[in-house]
C-alpha positions, 0 to 999 in steps of 0.5 A: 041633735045634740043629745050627749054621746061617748065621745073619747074611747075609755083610756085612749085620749084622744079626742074624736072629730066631732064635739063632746055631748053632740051627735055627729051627722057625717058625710060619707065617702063615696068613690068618684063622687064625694071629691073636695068640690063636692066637700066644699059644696057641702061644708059651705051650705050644710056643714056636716060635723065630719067630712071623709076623703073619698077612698085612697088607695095603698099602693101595695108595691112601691114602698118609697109611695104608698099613696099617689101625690094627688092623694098626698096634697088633698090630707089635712086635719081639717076642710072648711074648719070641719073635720077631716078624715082620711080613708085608706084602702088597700092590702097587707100590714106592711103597705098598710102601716107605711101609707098610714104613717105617710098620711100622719106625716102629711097632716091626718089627724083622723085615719079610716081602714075601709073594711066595707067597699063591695068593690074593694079588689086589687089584682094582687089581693082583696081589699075594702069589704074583700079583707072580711074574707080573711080576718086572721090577718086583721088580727095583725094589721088592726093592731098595727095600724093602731100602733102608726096612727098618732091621732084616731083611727076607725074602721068602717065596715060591712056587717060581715062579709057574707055572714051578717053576724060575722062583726061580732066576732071581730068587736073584741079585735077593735076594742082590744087594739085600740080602735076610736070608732066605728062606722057600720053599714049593716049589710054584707060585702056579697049583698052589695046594695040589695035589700035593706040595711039591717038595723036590727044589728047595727043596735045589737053592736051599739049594746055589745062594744063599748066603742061609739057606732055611727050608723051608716046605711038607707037613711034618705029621709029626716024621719029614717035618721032620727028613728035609727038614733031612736032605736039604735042608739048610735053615737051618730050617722053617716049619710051617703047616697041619701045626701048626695041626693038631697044635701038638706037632709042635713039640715033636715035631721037638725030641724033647719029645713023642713023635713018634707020639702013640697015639689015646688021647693024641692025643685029649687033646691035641686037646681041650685045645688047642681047649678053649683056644682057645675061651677065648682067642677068646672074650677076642678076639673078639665073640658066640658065632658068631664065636667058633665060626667062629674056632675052627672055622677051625684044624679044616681042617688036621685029617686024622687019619683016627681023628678025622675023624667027631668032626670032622664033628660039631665042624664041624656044632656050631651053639653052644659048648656043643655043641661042647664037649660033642664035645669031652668025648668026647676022651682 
């Protein structure tokens, strides 16, 4: 994992989150789930390269408080000493623009544009993937943004919004204005989370910009990631639904852990990550309900065949100490 990468964009000086010649292994932002406990979690056992908000929304009308106070006091350079980056979500170049200057002004170093949420709608216009429905106004609001971001800024995107090619069109923008980076998930915004990502494209972006490319999308296993740096030549991977599910896949990619854990191990480590989990949620968040939710949320991801009735019965507890009690059954 540490073969050398383009790390800092021909002509912008700007140092890129993660190290010179190092291959980053990023956490993805995933709303409702990748919280700061979460994060916490994660950079205490892990220590991923690069941590991303989970998604804050740009509110489009009030002009004096684009983003909320909760999203306000959780920006910052850095979590834990890795990386932070702050991804927005929203619509039109002026809300946009604002809230990003209100982020730089709060303390980001890195900003995202979420072009890539499939749910990414608000009631007065698209927004996440939606904005790949109309890319003449990111003509307008990439340069833009590129111009109030002191630091890097990059976009994370879907291959297109229903034309998988269709961010090929949109690389000569990115590149022209000034974008660091990109983090592509080679699906389409309609597609969702159906079929497979599409690799195939994410190696053809890598040969076709100049920028670097962190491949994100269906990488659940060791093997999955270190075949797609093979074969793409990305710069590096964001793990989302993979690592939520399995927090060692970190470990794994870099030969920490074992890349095929036997049921026994497995079973260990899945009680102690929700074990802490709980005690960090219970720290952050209000009332035994909430809790439980909370940590029911990262149970979705879990598809390992050999847990899934004790998933079931986790999803069915209906207190914390019912599911504790499934998990005493594990490792």
């Amino acid at each position: 994992m540490h073969r050398h990468t383009e790390t800092t964009p021909p002509e912008s000086g700007r140092p890129l989150p993660w190290p010179p010649g190092h291959t980053p292994l990023m956490l993805a932002p995933m709303q409702g789930v990748t919280n700061r406990a979460l994060r916490s979690l994660f950079i205490d056992w892990i220590r991923p390269d690069v941590v991303f908000t989970e998604f804050m929304r740009v509110n489009p009308v009030a002009a004096t408080r684009r983003l909320s106070a909760g999203d306000l006091r959780e920006i910052a350079p850095a979590e834990g000493g890795v990386p932070l980056v702050v991804q927005l979500i929203g619509h039109g170049r002026d809300p946009l623009v604002s809230a990003a200057r209100a982020a730089g002004e709060a303390g980001a170093v890195h900003i995202n544009l979420n072009l890539g949420c499939p749910y990414g709608r608000m009631t007065s216009g698209l927004t996440g993937g939606g904005m790949l429905k109309r890319p003449e106004e990111l003509e307008e609001i990439i340069p833009a943004l590129r111009r109030a971001i002191t630091g890097t800024f990059s976009v994370k995107l879907r291959a297109g919004y229903d034309d998988p090619r269709q961010v090929f069109t949109l690389l000569p923008l990115f590149e022209a204005a000034g974008v660091d980076f990109l983090v592509l998930h080679p699906r389409t915004v309609v597609q969702e989370y159906d079929g497979r990502a599409d690799h195939d494209i994410t190696a053809e972006v890598v040969r076709t910009t100049r920028l670097p490319v962190i491949a994100n999308g269906d990488i659940r296993t060791a093997a999955d990631g270190l075949r797609l740096l093979r074969e793409s030549g990305a710069a590096g991977l964001m793990l989302g639904r993979g690592a939520i599910a399995d927090p060692l896949l970190f470990r794994r990619l870099r030969g920490e852990a074992a890349a095929e854990p036997d049921e026994q191990t497995r079973g260990a480590e899945l009680r102690r990550y929700l074990h802490e989990l709980l005690q960090r949620y219970g720290a952050l968040f209000c009332g035994e309900t909430q809790v439980l939710n909370k940590v029911k949320g990262v149970l979705a991801p879990m598809d390992d065949p050999a847990f899934e009735k004790t998933r079931a019965r986790l999803r069915k507890a209906k207190t914390i100490r019912a599911f504790t009690a499934v998990l005493e059954e594990l490792g």
